[in-house]
DSSP file (Angstrom, degrees, kcal/mol; ACC not computed):
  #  RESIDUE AA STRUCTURE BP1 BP2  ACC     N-H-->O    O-->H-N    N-H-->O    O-->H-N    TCO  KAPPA ALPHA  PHI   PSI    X-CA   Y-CA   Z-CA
    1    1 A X              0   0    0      0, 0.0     2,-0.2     0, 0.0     3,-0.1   0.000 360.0 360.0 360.0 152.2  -47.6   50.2  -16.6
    2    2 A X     >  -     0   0    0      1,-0.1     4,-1.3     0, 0.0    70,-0.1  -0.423 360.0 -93.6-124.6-165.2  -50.5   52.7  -17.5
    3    3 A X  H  > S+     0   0    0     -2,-0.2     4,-3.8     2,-0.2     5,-0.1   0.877 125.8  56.1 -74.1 -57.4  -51.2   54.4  -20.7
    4    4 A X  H  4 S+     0   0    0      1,-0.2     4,-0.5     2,-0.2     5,-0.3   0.907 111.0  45.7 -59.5 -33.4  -49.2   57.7  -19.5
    5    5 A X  H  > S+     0   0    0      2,-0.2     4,-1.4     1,-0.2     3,-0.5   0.918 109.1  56.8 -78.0 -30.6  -46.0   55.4  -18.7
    6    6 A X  H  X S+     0   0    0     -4,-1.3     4,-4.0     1,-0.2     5,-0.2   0.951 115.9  37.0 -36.9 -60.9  -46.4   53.6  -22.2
    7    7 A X  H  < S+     0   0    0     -4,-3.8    -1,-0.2     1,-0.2    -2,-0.2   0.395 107.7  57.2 -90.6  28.7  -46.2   57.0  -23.8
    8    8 A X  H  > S+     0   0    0     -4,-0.5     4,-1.8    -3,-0.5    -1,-0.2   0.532 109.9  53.1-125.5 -56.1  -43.8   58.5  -21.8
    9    9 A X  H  X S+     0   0    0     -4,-1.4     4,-3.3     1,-0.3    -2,-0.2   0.943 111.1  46.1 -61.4 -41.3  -41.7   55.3  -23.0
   10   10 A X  H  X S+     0   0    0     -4,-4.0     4,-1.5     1,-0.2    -1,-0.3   0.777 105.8  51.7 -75.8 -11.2  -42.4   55.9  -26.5
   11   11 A X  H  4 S+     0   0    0      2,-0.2     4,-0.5    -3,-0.2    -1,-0.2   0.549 108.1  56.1-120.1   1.9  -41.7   59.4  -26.7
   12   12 A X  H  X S+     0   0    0     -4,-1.8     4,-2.5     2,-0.2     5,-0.2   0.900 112.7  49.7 -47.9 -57.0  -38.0   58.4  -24.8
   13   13 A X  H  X S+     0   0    0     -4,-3.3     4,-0.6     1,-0.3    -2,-0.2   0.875 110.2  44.4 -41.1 -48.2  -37.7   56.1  -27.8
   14   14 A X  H  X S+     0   0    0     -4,-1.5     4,-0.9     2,-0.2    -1,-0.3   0.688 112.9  50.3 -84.8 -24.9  -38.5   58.6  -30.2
   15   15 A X  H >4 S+     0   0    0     -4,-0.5     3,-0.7     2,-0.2    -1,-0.2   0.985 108.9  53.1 -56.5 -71.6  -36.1   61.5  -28.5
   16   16 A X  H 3< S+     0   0    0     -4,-2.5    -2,-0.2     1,-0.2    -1,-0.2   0.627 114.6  41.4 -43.9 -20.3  -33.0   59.3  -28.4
   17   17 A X  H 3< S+     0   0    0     -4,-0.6    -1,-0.2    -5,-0.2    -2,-0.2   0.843 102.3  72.4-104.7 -38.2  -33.3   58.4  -32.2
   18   18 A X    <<  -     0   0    0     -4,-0.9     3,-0.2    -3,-0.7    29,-0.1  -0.229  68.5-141.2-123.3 157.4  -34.1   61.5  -33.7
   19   19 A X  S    S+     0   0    0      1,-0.3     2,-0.4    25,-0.2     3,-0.1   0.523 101.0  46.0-106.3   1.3  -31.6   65.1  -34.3
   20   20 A X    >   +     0   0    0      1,-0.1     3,-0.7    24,-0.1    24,-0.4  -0.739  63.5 164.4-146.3 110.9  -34.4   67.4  -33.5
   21   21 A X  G >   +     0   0    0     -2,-0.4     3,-1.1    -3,-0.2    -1,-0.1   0.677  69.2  75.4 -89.1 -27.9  -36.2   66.3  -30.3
   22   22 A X  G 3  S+     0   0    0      1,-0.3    -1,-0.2    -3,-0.1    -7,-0.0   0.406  95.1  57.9 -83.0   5.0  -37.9   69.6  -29.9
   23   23 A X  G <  S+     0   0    0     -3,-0.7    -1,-0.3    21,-0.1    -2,-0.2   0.536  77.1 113.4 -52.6 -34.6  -39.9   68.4  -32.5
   24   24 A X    <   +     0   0    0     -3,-1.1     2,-0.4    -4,-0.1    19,-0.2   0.071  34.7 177.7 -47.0 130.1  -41.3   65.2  -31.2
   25   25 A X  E     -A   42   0A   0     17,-1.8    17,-5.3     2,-0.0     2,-0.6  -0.835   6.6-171.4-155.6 125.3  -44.9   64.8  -30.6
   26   26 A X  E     -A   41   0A   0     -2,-0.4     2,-0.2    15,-0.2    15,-0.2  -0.916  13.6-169.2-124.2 133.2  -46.2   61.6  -29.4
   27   27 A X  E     -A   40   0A   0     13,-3.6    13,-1.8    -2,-0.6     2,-0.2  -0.978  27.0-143.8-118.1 108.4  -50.5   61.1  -29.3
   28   28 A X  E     -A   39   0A   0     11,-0.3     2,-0.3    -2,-0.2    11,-0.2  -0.572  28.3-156.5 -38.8 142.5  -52.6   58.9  -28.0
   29   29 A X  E     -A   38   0A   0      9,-1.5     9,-0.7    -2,-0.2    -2,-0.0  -0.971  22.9-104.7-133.6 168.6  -55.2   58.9  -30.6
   30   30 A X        -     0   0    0     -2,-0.3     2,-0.4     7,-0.1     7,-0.0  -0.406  38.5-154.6 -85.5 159.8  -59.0   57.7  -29.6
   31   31 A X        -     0   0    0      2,-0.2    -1,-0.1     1,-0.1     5,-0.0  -0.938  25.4-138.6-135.8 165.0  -59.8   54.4  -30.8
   32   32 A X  S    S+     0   0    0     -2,-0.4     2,-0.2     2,-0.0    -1,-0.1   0.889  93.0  77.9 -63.6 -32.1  -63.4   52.4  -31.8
   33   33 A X        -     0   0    0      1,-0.1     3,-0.3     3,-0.1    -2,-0.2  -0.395  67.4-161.3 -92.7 139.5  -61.8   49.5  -30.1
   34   34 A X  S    S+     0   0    0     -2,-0.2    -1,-0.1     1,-0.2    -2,-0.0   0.798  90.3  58.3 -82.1 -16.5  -61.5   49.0  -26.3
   35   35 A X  S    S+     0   0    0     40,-0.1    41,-0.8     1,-0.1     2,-0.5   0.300 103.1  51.7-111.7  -0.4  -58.6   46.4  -26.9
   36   36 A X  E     - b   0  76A   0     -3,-0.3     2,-0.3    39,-0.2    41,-0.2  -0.923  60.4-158.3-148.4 155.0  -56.5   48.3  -28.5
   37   37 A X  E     - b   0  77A   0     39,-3.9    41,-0.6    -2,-0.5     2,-0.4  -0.998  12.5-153.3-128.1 147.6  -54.6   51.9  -28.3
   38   38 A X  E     -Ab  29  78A   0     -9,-0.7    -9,-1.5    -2,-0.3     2,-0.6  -0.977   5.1-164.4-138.2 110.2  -53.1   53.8  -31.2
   39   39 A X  E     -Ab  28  79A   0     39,-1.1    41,-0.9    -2,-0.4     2,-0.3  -0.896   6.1-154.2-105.0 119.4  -50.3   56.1  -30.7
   40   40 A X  E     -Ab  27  80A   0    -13,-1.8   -13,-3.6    -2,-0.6     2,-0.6  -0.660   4.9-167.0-104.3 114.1  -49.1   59.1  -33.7
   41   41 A X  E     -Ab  26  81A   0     39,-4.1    41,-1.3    -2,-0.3     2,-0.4  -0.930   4.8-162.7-110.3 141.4  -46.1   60.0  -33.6
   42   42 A X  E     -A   25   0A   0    -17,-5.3   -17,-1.8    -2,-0.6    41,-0.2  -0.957  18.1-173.0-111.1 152.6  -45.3   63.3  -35.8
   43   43 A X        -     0   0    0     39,-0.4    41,-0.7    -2,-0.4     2,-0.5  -0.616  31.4 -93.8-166.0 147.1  -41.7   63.6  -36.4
   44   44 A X    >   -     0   0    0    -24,-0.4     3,-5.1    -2,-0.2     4,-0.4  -0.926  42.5-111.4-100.1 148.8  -39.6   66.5  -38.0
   45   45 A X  T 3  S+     0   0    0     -2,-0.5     4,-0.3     1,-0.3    -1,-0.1   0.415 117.2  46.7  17.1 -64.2  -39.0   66.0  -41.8
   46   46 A X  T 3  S+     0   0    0      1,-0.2    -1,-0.3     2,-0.1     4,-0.1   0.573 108.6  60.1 -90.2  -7.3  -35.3   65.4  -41.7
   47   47 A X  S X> S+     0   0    0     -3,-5.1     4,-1.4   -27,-0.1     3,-1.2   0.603  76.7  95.0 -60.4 -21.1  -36.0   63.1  -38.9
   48   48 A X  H >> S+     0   0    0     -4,-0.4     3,-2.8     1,-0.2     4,-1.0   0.849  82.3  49.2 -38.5 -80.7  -38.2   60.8  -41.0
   49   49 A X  H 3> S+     0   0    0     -4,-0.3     4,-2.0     1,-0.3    -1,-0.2   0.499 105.9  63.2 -53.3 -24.7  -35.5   58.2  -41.9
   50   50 A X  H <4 S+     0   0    0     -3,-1.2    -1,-0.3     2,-0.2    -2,-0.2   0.595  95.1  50.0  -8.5 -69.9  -34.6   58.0  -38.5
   51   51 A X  H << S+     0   0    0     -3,-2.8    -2,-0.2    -4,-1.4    11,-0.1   0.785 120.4  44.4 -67.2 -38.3  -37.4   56.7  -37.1
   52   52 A X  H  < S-     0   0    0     -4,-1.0     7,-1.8     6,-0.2     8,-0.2   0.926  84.0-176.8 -21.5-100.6  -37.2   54.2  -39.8
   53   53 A X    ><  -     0   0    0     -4,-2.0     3,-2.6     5,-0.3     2,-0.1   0.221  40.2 -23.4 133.0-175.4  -34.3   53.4  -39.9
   54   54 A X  T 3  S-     0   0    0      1,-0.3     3,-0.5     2,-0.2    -4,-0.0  -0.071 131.6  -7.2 -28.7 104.4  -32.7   51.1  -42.2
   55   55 A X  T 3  S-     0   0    0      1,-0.2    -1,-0.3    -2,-0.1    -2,-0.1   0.958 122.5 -69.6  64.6  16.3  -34.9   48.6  -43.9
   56   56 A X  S <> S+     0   0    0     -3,-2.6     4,-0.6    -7,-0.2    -3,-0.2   0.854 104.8 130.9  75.6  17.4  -37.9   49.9  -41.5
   57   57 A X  H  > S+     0   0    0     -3,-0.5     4,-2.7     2,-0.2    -4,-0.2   0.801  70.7  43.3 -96.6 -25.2  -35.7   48.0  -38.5
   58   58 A X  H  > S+     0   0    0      1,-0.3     4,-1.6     2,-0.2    -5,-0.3   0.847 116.0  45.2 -88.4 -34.6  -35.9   51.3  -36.1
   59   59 A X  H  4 S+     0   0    0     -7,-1.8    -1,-0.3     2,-0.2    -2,-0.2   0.620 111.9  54.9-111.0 -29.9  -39.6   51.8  -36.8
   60   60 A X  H >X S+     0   0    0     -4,-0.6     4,-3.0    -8,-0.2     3,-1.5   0.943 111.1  46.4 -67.9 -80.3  -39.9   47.8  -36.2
   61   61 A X  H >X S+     0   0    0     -4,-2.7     4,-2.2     1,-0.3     3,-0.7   0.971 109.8  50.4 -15.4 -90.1  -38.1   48.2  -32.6
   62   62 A X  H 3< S+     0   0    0     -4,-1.6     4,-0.4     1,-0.3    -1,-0.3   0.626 116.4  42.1 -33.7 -22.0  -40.2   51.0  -31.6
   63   63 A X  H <> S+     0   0    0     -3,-1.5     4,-1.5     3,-0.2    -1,-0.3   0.661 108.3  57.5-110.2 -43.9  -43.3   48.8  -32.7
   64   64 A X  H <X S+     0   0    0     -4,-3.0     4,-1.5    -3,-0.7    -2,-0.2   0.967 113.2  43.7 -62.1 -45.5  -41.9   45.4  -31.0
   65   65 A X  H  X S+     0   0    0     -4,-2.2     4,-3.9     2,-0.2     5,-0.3   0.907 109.3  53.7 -53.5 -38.3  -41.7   47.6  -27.3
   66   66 A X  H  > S+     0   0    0     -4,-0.4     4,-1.4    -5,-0.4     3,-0.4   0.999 115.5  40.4 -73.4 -51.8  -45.0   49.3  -27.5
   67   67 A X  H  X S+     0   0    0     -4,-1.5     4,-0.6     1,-0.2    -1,-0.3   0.849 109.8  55.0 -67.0 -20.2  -46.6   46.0  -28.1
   68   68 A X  H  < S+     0   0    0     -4,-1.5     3,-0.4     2,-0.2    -1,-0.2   0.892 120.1  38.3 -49.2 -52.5  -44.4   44.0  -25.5
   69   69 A X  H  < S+     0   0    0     -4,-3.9    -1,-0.2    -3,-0.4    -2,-0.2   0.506 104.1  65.3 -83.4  -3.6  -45.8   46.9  -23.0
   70   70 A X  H  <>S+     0   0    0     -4,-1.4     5,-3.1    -5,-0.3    -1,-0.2   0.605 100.7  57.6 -93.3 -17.9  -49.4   47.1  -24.5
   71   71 A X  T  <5S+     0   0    0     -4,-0.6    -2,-0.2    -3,-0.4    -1,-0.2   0.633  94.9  60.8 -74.3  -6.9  -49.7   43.2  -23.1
   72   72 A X  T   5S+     0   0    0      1,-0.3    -1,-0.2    -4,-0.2    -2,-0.1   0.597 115.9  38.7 -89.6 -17.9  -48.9   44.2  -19.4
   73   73 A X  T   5S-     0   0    0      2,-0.1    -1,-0.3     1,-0.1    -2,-0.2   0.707 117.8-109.8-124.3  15.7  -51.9   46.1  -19.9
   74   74 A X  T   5S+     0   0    0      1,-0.2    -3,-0.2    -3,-0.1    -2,-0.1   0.531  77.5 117.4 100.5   4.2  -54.2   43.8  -22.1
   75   75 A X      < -     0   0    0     -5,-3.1     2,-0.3    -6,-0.1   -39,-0.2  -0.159  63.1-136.8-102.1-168.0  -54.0   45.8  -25.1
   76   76 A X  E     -b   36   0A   0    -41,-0.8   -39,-3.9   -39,-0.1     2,-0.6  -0.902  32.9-151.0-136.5 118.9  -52.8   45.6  -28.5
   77   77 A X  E     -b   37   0A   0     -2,-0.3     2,-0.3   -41,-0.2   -39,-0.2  -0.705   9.6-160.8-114.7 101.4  -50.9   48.7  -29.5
   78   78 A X  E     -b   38   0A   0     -2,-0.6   -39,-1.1   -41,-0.6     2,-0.2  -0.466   4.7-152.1 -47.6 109.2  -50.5   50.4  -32.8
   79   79 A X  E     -b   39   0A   0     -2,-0.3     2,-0.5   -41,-0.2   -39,-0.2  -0.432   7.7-173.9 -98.3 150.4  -47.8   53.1  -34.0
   80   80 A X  E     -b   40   0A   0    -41,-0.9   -39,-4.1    -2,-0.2     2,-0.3  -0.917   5.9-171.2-144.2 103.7  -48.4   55.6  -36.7
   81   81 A X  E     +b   41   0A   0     -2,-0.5     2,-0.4   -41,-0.2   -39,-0.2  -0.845  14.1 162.3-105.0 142.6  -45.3   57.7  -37.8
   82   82 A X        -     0   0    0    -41,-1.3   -39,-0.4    -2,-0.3     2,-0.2  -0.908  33.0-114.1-166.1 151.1  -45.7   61.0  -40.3
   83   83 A X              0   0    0     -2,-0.4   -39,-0.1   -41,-0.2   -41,-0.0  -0.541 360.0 360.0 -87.4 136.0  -43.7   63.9  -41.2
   84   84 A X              0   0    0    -41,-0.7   -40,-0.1    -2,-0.2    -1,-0.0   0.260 360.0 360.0-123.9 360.0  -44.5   67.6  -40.5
């Protein structure tokens, strides 16, 4: 798995979960750290709770894969969610 197939995976996650996908915008964003990659997602508004999800469980998920798939590649990966 590479970077692009990482975020390509998150931004599946983040389609299936959400009621307006034609919102969705998943980033790499640059980091100080070599070891680690930090991915933004922006979300629309009414999606926010969504991504959450109950008790933070959906937003939790989404956070358990990326890192599962950020060891195949040595990394430690970070998620960032915000509302447009």
């Amino acid at each position: 798995m590479n970077h692009n197939q990482l975020q390509g995976l998150l931004e599946t996650l983040a389609l299936s979960v959400v009621s307006h996908p034609e919102s969705v915008t998943v980033r790499e964003m640059p980091t100080a750290n070599e070891q680690e990659i930090n991915f933004h997602f922006l979300v629309n508004k009414e999606d926010m709770g969504r991504m959450i999800g109950k008790n933070g469980q959906m937003a939790k998920a989404i956070r358990t894969i990326a890192q599962g798939a950020g060891k195949q590649l040595g990394k430690r990966v970070k998620i960032n969610i915000e509302e447009f």
